[in-house]
C-alpha positions in Angstrom: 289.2 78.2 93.0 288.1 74.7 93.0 284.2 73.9 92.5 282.4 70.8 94.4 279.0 70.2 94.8 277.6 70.7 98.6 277.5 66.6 98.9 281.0 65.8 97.9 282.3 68.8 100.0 281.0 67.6 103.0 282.6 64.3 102.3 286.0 65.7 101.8 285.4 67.6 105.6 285.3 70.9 103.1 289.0 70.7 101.7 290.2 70.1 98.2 291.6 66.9 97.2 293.2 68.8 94.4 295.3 71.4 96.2 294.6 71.0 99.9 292.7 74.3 100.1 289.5 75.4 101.9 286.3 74.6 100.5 283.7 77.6 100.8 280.4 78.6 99.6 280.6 80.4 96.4 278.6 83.8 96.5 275.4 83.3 94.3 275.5 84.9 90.9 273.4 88.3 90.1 271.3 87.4 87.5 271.6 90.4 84.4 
């Protein structure tokens, strides 16, 4: 899984520079 902030993943048009994969919104963390 590759991490970007909202900003830069809209720049890349939501893919990863990295590996070419899809960039999607991470699910939000349950705090404990």
């Amino acid at each position: 899984e590759c991490t970007f902030c909202v900003d830069c993943g809209r720049l890349m048009d939501y893919r990863c520079p990295n590996c070419g994969g899809e960039l999607i919104k991470r699910p939000r963390r349950v705090a404990t």
